[in-house]
N, C-alpha and C positions, 0 to 999 in steps of 0.2 A: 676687636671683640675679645675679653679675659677667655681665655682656655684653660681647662683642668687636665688633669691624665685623665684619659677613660676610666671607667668599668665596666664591670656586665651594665649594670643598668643604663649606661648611657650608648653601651652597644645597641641595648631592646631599643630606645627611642631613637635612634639615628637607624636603623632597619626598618623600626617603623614610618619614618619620615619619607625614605627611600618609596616603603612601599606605596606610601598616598601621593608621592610626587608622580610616579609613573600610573599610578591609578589614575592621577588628572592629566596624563597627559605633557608634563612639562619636563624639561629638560634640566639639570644641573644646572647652567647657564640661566634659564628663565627662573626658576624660583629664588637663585644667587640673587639676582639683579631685583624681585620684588620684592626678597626680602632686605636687602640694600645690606648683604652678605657679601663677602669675599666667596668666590667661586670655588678657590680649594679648599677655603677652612668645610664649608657646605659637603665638599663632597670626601673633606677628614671625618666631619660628625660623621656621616652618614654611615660610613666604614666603621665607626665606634675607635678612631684612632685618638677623638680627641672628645672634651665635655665642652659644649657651649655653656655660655652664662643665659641666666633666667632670660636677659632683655634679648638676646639672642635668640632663645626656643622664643619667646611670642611673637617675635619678628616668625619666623618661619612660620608659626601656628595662622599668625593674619595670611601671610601671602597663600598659605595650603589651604584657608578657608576653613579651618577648626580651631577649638580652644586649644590650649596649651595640653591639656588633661587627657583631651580625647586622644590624640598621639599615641599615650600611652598604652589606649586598648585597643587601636586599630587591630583589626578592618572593622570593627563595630564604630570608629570616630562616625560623629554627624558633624553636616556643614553647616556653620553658623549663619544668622542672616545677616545678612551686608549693611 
């Protein structure tokens, strides 16, 4: 998966990602594995130490059950229908 340097803004969305994983429930390890992510790069975003690439956040967006988009305004993200 390409990596960028962080920024703020990819801090906001790895914080957010964070928060909607533990809001469902899952574990670093479990969202790693559905989103067919490396387990530390997952828990690099998250920390905002590193930028996923676009195919990367939808990977995560599919496995968190939201758009790509909605991440961005968590806790207001809706879950998309399956």
């Amino acid at each position: 998966m390409p990596m960028k340097q962080a920024t703020p803004i990819s801090t906001h969305w790895g914080a957010n990602v964070r928060s909607l994983r533990l809001a469902r429930g899952l574990t670093v390890v479990r969202l790693a594995r559905l989103a067919d992510i490396d387990q530390g790069s997952l828990s690099r975003l998250e920390n905002g130490l590193i930028n996923a690439s676009e195919e990367s956040r939808a990977r995560v967006a599919k496995a968190l059950g939201v758009e790509v988009g909605a991440i961005w305004n968590y806790p207001k993200a809706k879950k998309v229908a399956s």
